[in-house]
N, C-alpha and C positions, 0 to 999 in steps of 0.2 A: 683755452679752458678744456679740460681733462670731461671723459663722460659722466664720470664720478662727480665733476665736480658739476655738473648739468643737472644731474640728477636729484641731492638732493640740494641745489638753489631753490629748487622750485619755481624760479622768474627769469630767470637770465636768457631764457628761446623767447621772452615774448613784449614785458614791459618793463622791465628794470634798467636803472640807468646805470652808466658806465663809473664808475670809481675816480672821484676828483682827484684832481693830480694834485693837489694844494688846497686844502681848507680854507676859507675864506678869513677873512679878517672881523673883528667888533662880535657881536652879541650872536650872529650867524655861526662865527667861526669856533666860539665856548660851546654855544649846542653841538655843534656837531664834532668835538674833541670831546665831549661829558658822555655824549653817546656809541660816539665810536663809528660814526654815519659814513663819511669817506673810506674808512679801513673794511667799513661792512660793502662797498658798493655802491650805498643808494647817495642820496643828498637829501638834504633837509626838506624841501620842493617834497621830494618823493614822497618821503616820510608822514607830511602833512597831506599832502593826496591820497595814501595808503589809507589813513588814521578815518579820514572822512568814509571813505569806501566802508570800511567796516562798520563807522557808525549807520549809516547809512542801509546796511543790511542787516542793522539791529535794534533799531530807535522803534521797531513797533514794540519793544520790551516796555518803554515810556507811558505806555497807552493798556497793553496786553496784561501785563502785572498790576499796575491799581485796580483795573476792572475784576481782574480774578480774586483779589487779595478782598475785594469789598464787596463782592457776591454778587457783583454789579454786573457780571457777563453768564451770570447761569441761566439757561436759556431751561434748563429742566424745572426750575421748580414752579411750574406752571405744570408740571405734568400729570394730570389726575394720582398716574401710578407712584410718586414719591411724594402722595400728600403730606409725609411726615417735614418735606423739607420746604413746603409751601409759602412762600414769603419770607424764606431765610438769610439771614445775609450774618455778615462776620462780625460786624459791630469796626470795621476799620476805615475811616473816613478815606474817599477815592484821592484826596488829596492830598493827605496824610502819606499816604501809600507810592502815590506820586515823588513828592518828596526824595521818599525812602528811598525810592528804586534811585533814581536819578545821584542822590548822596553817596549811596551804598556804593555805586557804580563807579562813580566819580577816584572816591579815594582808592577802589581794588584797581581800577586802571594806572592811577597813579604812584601806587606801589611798585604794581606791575613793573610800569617804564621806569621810574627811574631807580629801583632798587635791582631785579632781575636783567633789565632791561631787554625784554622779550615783547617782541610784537604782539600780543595777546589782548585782547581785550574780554572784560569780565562785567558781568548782570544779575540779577536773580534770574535764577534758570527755569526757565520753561519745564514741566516735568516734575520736578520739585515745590514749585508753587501751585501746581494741579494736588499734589500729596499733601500738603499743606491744607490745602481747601476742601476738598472732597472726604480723603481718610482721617485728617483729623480733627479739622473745625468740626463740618457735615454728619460723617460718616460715624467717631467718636464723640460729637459732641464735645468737641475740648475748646473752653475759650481762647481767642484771639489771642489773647497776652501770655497765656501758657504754651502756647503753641512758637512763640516768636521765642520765648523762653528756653522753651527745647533746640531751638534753632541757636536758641546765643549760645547756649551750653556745646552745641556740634561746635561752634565757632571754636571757641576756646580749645574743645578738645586738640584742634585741627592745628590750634596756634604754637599747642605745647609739642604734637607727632611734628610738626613741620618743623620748628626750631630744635627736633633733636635729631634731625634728616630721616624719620622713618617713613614718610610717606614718600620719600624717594627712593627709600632702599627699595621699599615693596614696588615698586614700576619695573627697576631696576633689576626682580626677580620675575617677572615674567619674562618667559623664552623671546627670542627675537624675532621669532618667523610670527609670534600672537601680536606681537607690537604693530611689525606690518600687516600682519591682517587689519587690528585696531583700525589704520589709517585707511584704510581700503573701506574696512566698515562704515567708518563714520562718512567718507566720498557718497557712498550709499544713502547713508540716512539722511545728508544733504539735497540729494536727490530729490527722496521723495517726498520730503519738505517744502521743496521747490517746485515739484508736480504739482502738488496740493494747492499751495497755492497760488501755484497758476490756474487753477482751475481743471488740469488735466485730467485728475485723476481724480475718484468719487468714488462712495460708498456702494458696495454691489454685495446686497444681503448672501447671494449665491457664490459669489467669488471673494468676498473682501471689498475688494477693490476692483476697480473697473475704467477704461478709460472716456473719459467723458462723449458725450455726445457731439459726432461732427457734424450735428443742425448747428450748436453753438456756437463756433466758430466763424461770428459772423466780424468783419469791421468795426466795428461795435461792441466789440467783447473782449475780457480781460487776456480768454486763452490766447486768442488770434496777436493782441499784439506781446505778452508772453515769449510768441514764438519770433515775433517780429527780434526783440531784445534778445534773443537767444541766439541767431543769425546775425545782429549788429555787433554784439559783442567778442562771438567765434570770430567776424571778419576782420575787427579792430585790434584783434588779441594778433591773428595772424601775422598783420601787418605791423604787428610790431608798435602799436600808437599807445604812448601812455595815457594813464586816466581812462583805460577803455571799458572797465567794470563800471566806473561812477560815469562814464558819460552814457552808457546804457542806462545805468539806473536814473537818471535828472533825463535825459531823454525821452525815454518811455514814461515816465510822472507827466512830464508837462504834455504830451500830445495824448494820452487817456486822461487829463483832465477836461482836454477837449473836446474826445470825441465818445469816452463809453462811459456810458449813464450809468451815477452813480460815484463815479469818480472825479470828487470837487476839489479845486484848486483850493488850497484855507483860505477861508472867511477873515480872520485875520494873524497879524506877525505876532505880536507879541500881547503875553498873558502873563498876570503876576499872580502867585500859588499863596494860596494862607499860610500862616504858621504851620506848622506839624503837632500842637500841642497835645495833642489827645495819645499820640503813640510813645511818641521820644520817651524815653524811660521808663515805659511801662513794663518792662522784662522784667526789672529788677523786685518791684513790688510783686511782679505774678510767681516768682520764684519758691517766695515766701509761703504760696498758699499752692504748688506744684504735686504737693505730695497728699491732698486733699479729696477724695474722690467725691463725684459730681453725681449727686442726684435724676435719675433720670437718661443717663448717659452710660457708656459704656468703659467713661474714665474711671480705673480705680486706686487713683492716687501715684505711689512713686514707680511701683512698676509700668504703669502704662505712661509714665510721661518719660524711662528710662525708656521702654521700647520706642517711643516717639524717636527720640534722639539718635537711637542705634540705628532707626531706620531710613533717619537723614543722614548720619552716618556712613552709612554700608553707602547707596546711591552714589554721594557727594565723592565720596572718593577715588570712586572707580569710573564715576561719569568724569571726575577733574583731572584724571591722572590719564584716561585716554585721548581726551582731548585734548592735552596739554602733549603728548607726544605725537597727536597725528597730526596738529597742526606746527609742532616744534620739528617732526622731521623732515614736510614741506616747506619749512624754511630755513632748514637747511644748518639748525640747532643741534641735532643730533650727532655727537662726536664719533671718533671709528669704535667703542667700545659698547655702542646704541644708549649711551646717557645724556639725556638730557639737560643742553646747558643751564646751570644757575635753574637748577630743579628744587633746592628747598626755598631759594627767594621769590619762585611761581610761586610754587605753592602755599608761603605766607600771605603772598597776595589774596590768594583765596579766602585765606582763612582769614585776615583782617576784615576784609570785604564781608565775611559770612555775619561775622562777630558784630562790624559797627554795622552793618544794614537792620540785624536785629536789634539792635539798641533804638535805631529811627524807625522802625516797623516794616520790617518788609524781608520774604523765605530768604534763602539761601542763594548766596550767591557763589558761583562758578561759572569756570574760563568757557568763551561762545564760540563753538566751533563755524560762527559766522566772520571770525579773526582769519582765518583762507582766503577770503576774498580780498582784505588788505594785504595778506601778505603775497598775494597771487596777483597786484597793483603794484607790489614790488616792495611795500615792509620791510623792513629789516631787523628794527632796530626798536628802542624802548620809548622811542617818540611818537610812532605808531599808535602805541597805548595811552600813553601823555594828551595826542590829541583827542581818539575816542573821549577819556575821559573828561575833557574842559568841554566834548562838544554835548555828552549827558548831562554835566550844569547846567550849561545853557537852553538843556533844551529843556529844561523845566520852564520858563520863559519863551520859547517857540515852540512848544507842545504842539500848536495846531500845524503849525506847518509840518511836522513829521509824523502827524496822523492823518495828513493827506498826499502821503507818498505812498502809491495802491501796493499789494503785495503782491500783483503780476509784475511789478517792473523790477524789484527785488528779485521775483523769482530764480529771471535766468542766472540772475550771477552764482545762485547757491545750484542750480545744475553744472554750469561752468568751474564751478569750484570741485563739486564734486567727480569729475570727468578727470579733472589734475590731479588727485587725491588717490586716483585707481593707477597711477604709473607706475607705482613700487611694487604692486600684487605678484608681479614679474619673478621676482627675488623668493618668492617663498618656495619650500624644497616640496614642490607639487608630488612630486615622484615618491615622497615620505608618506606615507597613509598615516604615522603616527602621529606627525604632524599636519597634514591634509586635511583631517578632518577636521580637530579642534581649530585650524583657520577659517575652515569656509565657516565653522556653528560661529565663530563669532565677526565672519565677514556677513552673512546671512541676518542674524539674530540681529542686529542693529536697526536694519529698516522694518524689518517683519515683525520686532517685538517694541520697535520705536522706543528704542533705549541703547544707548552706549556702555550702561552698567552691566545690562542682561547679557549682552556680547559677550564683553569682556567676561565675564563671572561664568557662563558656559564653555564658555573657550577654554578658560584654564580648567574646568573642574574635567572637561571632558580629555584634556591632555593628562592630567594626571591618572583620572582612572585606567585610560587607555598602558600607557607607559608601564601601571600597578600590575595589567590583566595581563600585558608580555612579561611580565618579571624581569621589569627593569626598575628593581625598588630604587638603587644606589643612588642613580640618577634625580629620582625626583628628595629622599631623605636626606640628601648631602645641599638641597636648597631649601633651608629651613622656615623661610620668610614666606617660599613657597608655598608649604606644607599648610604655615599657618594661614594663611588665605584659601586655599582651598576649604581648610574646615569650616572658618568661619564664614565662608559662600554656601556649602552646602548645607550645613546649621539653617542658612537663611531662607536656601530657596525649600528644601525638603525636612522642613522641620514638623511634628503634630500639626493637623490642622492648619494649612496654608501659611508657611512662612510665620509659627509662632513660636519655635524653638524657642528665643530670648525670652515671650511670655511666659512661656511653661516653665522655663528655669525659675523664673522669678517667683511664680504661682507656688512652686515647691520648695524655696526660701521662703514666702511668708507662711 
């Protein structure tokens, strides 16, 4: 194997298996001819080991998303100072929501696999379902159903840019040295995800951030064994052992169920979810009364549920499209012309995923940059995502068991992922300052503004300014797709009044 071709495998120094010499025969042997499993390296073995791994470092979505979506985790509004939002909740049953996520997820993974066929797996994304709850239930006052509304509407939009390949064109237009930055950012943002929580890292009013206290770090505590799983997994990766992500993660679970308080083995296996009745279909009816402004509130009919949409919009697709190629060029997806394979059938996944999740009740979904950890177990292939997906069904029915998988044991692997993630940073033309900079603002900009979109959306507005200020128009006007991204980035971030460009436009239509 060539360096090139080491590099971007992204598995081949450490758990992937060797390339079957002969496909096997019967029901094994159709899977992995539909998939392409043997031609890609792995085996179907792998594939379903991968699949789990990534569920695995994402099934607190299952738990973490009803509770958001049902106002069920807002620890503020007991807070004297937002008496306005005192007893507030979203009016979305947490099982409803449940449901959703689990549905929504189910069929975007299943697209994923066997239409794209890319190891990816996909959720309502964290970030987006905070924007969801906070600016626009909360914050605007906008009902539930209008809110899922605006999100159907993103879907669709997503359904028709993706089936006419422009959401690939535009990835496709950003420079190549920002892609690899991308990928280095997000290694980053995984990081500090993973610090978090593990416990390592806490809030420090003076600093940000700060690294936890080493009283904590007793036998006893999430950090200490954290660090234990982050040691077990470096040394298992080393030595070349497959399964060495998921046997750190079921590892580390069951000996902190043991030993650090707090951290209970589930009470029980299985649990059966009520109907969904209250959400399924409510978009449709809320559509109807969208353009309606809301007494009391800050909703003023079509413009502010247009802005709603553009602003899941703008996000959704700069957060899907970077993550879809920094986890697509760790595995080794990325052709020699830096595109992305079977980049409009990702991205339909998405958008289907976005589309039906709102229909069952539940934000936006997009691709989980927690899919590294499978594909860094050795993924390949579209059965990867196949499996995620059947193990979200299911886990509507074992809920409890994977809300008593602690997220210290999770942790390491989304350090260790992000560690693998930093190997390409190498390639970018350091020695370029016109390139230089706009790498680090959006290798930077990812953990420190804890967003994949902000990166990316800085990176390029500050490549092109830069480029504009040496008078090197040609360059950037001769990339039109470019162009238009930039504006519509800086539109967003520097518009009147915090990010209200789209509002103001509309204010001045009506």
């Amino acid at each position: 194997m060539s360096d090139d071709d080491t590099e971007n495998s992204g598995t081949e120094n450490n758990v992937s298996e060797a390339p079957a010499s002969t496909p096997s025969e019967g029901i094994m042997g159709q899977i992995d001819n539909y998939f392409g499993i043997s031609k890609a390296g792995s085996s179907v073995e792998g594939e379903i080991r991968a699949g789990v791994t990534t569920f695995l470092t994402m099934a607190y979505i299952l738990i973490v998303n009803p509770l958001m979506l049902s106002g069920g985790d807002i620890t503020f509004l007991d807070d004297p100072s937002t008496p306005e939002f005192e007893g507030f909740a979203t009016g979305i049953p947490f099982n409803d929501a449940l449901v959703a996520t689990a549905v929504a997820s189910f069929i975007a993974c299943i697209i994923m696999g066997l239409w794209a066929n890319l190891p990816f797996a996909l959720a309502p994304g964290m970030g987006l379902n905070a924007y969801f709850l906070y600016t626009v239930c909360f914050g605007m006052g906008v009902p539930w159903d209008i809110a899922l509304a605006a999100v159907f509407v993103e879907g669709l939009l997503f359904v028709g840019l993706s089936y006419a390949g422009a959401r690939t064109a535009m990835i496709n237009a950003i420079p190549k040295d920002l892609k690899i930055a991308t990928m280095a950012g997000i290694g980053l943002f995984l990081t500090i995800i993973g610090m978090q929580n593990a416990g390592w890292i806490v809030d420090n009013p003076a600093t940000l951030i700060d690294f936890t206290n080493a009283g904590a770090w007793t036998h006893e505590s999430g950090q200490f064994w954290a660090l234990i799983g982050l040691v077990a997994m470096g040394a298992l990766m080393a030595r070349e052992q497959k399964g060495a992500i998921m046997i750190g993660i079921l590892g580390i679970s069951i000996v902190g169920w043991m030993i650090v308080p707090g951290s209970d083995a589930p009470s029980e296996f299985f649990s059966s979810p009520d109907n969904p009745s209250d959400t399924v279909g409510a978009v449709f009816s809320a559509l109807g009364n969208a353009g309606d402004p809301i007494e009391g509130s800050t909703y003023g009919g079509w413009g502010s549920f247009l802005m709603v949409v553009i602003a899941f919009f703008f996000v959704d697709i700069f957060d899907t499209a970077g993550t879809l190629y920094g986890v697509g060029r760790m595995a080794g997806k990325v052709n020699d012309d830096d595109e992305l394979e079977n980049a409009d059938e990702a991205f339909m996944a998405d958008a289907a995923g976005t589309t039906i999740g709102a229909v069952m009740g539940t934000s936006t979904v997009t691709t989980y940059i927690e899919s590294a950890s499978g594909i860094e177990e050795g993924g390949k292939t579209g059965l990867t995502a196949v499996v995620v997906g059947f193990l979200f069904l299911l886990g509507v029915f074992f809920s409890d068991v994977f809300i008593a998988i602690p997220a210290y044991a999770t942790a390491p692997a989304l350090m260790v992922i992000g560690a693998m993630m930093m190997r390409g940073v190498g390639d970018i033309k350091w020695d370029d300052i016109e390139i230089a900079i706009p790498a680090f603002l959006t290798i930077a900009l990812m953990p420190f503004a804890y967003s994949i979109a902000d990166g990316i959306a800085w990176g390029v507005i500050s490549y092109v300014a830069i480029k504009f200020a040496v008078g090197k128009y040609e360059e950037i006007i001769k990339n039109q797709i470019l162009m238009i991204i930039t504006v519509l980035m800086t539109m967003f971030y520097l518009g009147p009044g915090d990010q209200t460009t789209f509002d103001y436009i509309f204010d001045l239509l009506n």
